[in-house]
N, C-alpha and C positions, 0 to 999 in steps of 0.2 A: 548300474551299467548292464550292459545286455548280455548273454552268456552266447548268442551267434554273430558269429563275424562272417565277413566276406576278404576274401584271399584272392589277389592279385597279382600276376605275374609281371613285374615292371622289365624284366630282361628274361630271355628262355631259360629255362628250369629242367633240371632232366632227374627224376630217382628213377635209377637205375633197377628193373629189375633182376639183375644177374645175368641175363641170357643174351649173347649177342651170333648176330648172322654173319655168315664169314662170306666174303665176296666171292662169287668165279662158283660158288656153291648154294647160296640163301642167296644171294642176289646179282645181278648181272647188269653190267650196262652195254647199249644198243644205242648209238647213234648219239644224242642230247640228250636220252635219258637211263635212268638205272632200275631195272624192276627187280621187284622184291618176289619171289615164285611162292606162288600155294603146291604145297604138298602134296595137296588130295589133285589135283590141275595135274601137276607134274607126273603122279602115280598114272593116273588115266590116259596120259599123253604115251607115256610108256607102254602103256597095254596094246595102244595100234600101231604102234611103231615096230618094226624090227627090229632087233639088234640093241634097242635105247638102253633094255635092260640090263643088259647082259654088259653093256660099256660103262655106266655109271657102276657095275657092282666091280668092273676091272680097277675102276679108281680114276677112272679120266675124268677130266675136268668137267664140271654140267655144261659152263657155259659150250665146252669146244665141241660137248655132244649133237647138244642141241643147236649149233650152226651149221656142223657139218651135216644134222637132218632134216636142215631145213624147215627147223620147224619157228616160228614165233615166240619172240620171249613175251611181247606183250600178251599176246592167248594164252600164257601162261601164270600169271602177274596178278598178286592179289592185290597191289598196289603197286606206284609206280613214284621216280620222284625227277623232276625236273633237275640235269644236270648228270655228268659222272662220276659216281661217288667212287674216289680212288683209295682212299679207306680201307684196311684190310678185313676189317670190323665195325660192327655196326649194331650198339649198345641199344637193345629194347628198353622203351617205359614200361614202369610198372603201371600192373593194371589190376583193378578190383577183380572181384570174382566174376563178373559179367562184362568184363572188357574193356569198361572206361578206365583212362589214366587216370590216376590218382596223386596226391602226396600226401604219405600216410603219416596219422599224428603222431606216429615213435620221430619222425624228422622235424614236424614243426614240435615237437617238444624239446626235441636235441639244441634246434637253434635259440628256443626260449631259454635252456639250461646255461647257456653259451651266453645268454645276454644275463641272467642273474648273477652268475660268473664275474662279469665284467662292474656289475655293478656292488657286488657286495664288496669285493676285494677291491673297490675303492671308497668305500663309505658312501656308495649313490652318488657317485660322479665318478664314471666311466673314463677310463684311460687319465685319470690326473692320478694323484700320488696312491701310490698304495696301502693298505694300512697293517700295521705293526706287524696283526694276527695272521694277514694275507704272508705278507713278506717273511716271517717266521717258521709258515708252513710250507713256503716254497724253498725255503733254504733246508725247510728239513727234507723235501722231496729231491732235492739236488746232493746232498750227502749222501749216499750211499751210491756204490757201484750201476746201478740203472734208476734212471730217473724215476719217482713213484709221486701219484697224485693223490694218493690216498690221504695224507696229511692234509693237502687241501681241501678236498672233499670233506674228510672230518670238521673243521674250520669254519666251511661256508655253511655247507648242507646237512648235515649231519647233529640229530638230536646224541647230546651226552649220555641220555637214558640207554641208547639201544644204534651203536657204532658200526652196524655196516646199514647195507640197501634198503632194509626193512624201515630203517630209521629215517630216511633222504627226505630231505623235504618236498622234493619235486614228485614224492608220490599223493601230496595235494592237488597237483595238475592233472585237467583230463584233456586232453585236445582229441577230437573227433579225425579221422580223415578228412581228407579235401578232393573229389571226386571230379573230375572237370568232363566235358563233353567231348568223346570221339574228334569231332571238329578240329580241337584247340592243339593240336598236336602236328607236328612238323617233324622233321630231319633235317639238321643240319653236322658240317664238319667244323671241328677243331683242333687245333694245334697248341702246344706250350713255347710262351716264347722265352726267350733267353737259354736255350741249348738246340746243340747240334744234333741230337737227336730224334729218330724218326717218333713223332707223335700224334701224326696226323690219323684222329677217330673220328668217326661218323656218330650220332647219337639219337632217337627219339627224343624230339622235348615240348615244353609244355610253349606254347607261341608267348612274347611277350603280348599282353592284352588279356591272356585266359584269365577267367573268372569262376571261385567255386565261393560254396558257404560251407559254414564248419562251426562246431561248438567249441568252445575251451571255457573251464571253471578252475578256478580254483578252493579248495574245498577249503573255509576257514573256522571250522565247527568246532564247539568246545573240547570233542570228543579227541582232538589230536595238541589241546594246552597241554597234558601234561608232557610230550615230548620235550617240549622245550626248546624247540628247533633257533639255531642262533641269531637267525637274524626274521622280520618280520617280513613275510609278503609283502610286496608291494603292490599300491592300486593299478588298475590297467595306465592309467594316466602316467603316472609316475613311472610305470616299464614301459610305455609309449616313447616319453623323455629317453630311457636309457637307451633304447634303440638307436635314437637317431642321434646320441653322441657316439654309439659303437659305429653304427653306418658311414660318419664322417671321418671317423679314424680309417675307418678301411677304404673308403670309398678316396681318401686323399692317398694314403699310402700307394693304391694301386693307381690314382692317376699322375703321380709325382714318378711309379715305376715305367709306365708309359711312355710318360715325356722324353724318359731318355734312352729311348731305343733310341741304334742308328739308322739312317735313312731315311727316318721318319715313319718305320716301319709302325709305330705306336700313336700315332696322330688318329686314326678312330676312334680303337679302343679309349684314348686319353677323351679325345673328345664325348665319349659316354658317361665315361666316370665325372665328367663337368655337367654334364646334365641329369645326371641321377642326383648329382649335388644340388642343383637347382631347385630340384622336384622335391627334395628331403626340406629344402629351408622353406618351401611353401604348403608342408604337410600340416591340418590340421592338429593338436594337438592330444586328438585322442586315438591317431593313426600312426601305428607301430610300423618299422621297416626291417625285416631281414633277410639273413643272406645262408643259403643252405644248399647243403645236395654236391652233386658231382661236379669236379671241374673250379671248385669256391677255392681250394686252397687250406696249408696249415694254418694260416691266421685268421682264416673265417673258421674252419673246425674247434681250436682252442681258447678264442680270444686275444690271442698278440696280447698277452700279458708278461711274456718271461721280457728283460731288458737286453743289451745287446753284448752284455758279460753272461750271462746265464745262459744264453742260446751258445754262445763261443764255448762256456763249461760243458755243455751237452755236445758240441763238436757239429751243431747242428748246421747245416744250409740254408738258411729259412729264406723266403723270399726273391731267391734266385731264380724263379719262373714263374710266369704266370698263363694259365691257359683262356684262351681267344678263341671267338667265335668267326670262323672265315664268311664272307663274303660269297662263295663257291663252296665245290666240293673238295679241289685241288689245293696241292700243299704250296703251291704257288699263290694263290688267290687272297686277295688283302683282308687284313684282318678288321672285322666289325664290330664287336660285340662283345661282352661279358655276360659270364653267367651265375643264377641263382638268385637274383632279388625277387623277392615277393612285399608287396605291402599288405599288411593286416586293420580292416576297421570294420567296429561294433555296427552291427545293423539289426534292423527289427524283424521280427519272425515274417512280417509279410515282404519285407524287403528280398528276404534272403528264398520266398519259394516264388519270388521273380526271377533268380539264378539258379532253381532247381535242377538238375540233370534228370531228364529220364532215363531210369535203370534198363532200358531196350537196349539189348547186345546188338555193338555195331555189325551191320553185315554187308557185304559188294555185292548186289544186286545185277549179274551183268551177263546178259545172253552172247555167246563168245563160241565160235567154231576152233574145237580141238587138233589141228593137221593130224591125218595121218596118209598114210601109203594105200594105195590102192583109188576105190570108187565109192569107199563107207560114206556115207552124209554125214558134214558137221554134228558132232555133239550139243546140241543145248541146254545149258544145268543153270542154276542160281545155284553159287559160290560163297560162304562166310570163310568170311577169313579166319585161319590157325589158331585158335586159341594157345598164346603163350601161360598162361597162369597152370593148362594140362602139362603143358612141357617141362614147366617148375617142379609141379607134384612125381613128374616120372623120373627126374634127375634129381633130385633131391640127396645133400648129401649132408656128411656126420655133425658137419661143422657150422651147419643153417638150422643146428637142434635148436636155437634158441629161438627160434623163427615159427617153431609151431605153433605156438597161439594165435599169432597172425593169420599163419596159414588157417585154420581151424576158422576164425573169424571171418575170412572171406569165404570160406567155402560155407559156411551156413546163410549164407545170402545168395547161393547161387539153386537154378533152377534144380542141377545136376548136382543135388547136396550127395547123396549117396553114391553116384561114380563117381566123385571127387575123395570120397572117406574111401572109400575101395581102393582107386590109385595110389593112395599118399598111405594108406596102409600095406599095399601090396610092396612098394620103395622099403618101408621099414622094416616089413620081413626078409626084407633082399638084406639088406644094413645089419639087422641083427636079430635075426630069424635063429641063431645060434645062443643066443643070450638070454639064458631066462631072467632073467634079472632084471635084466632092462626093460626084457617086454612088459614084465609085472609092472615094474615102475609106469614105463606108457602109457599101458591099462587105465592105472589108479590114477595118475594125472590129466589123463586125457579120456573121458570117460566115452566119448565119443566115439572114439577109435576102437575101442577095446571090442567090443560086436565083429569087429573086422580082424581083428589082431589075433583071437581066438581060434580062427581059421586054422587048420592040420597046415 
């Protein structure tokens, strides 16, 4: 079986990179549409303007600034998007080090971990009875004052030799990122339904139809028998299979939640979840389907494993909402769509650099007159738009520490390898510029950094 796949987004997909624009400030709408403002646009527009300056640093609104100066939101717009996005927020995709969306393999690893989950702790039949070991370990996870999965994890994953993470079986998985092209990316809004409250988000995501290639192995070498991991890999085929009994459990659950909104307000979305069903019973057998990323829900996160006495012992809510893809911007606007399917199949190396991305950072190409006051002549520039991944590295905070090797790994693929280590080191001396301790530690683990970290 082939070690490259090709990854399909069967519904939009959004991983989130952290960073969101807030309206009336990052973004504005004007008439039918809502532009997203560049920075360096915005700086420039300011410099010929009177007074611009001087009112955004008072705290006025950008949008109320820039009407009242008359000046063009479009002329300032490093993109723009069809519609008012009424949205308070507006959730950026992550993006590789050079710009393009991505969905990185720590998510599609999480959702494979998700489907071994479902499959071990049933004996390899997903969602039917559970077995002794499972049920034993979840009952010991539910005795104590907060729930603990640790017991289960031990159980499934977990070699006897060596009982935490070191030990996990899912460190025989490698899955590559999945990189898609600038293009494949949209905006849409969405809401939760089944509560009164205001949920209406805006999000970058991946279009249903995006296409990337990606590696995953699993590593089955003599050199990790002696752990003795409890249960045996399974072939791609046979986690193909578990897939698409997980799929149909979730995929009916959420179209059975649908049906019964009132007013019919669930008759799309229901009707999606019947055609993603469709598409699941006609998938080839060596074609895996799952569900990941923002907006999937706790039963797509854990596997809708616990029963409906064990969620009630947890005191938990589960399944009380569900979040939908609008139709429009507004929280009025009918709902479409669900989110986070991807399908997964094996293709050949030549297959997969017919889906290649070129690593070319996207950029707006677009000769644009600046307004300003006076008789000055239009500004003419070619404009790239804001790199968010520099915005990550300068905000960076204590609790994303787990996040540096990532970050570390996209910044060695970026042109800007060295003002990237300078940023993301310049943030950790802010963080903990006080701590020798930690820095040492930094240093030693990140050896990369430490050139930089050494810095007075």
């Amino acid at each position: 079986m082939s070690d490259v796949y090709r990854v399909t987004c069967l519904t939009p997909v959004h991983v989130g990179s952290g960073q969101e624009l807030t309206r009336d400030i990052d973004f504005l709408s004007e008439g039918a549409n809502t532009y997203i403002l560049d920075p360096e646009r915005l700086i420039t527009a300011g410099a010929g303007v009177a007074g611009l300056p001087e009112a955004i640093a008072r705290g006025e609104r950008v949008a109320d600034v820039l009407r009242a100066k008359r000046i063009s939101l479009q002329s300032l717009a490093a993109r723009d998007v069809a519609g008012r996005i009424e949205a308070g927020k507006l959730r950026l995709a992550l993006r590789a080090g050079d710009g393009r969306p991505m969905v990185p393999g720590s998510s599609l690893k999480g959702a494979l971990r998700t489907l071994l989950l479902v499959g071990w702790a049933a004996n390899g039949r997903p969602h039917e009875a559970r077995s002794r070991e499972a049920d034993a370990a979840i009952a010991s996870g539910l005795r104590g004052r907060k729930p603990d999965s640790k017991p289960l994890d031990d159980q499934l994953f977990r070699s006897p030799v060596l009982r935490d993470p070191r030990g996990d079986a899912l460190r025989t998985l490698r899955v590559s990122d999945a990189v898609f092209h600038p293009d494949q990316l949209e905006v849409v809004s969405s809401k939760a339904v089944g509560t009164s409250r205001q949920t209406l988000t805006a999000a970058e995501v991946l279009k249903a139809g995006a296409t990337a290639s990606l590696r995953l192995t699993f590593d089955r070498s003599a050199l990790l028998r002696p752990l003795r991991f409890p249960h045996a890999l399974p072939s791609w085929e046979e986690l193909a299979g578990w897939s698409r009994s997980h799929a149909r459990h979730l995929l009916e659950g959420d179209r059975q939640y649908f049906a019964g909104q009132p007013r019919g307000e669930g008759d799309r979305p229901r009707a999606r979840c019947e055609q993603l069903l469709a598409q699941l019973a006609a998938l080839p057998k060596e074609a895996a389907i799952l569900r990941l990323a923002w907006g999937t829900g706790w039963r797509t996160m854990t596997g809708d494993l616990l029963t409906g006495a064990e969620q009630r012992q947890l005191g938990m809510r589960v399944g009380k909402t569900r979040k939908a893809i609008l139709a429009g911007h507004s929280a009025g606007s009918e709902l479409t769509d669900v989110l986070g399917w991807i399908r997964l199949d094996p293709i050949s190396a030549n297959q997969a650099g017919s889906i290649f991305v070129s690593p070319a950072a996207p950029t707006a190409d677009r000769t644009e007159s600046v307004p300003a006051q006076g008789a000055e002549p239009p500004l003419k520039r070619s404009v790239q738009i804001a790199d968010p991944f520099l915005d990550r590295l300068r905000t960076f905070k204590p609790n994303e520490y787990s996040q540096l090797p990532q970050l570390l790994q996209q910044i060695n693929s970026r042109p800007d390898r060295e003002d990237c280590l300078d940023l993301l080191a310049t943030r950790l001396l802010a963080l903990y510029g006080t701590d020798k301790k930690q820095l040492k530690a930094l240093r030693e683990k990140f050896p990369a950094l430490a050139p930089y970290l050494a810095k007075p």
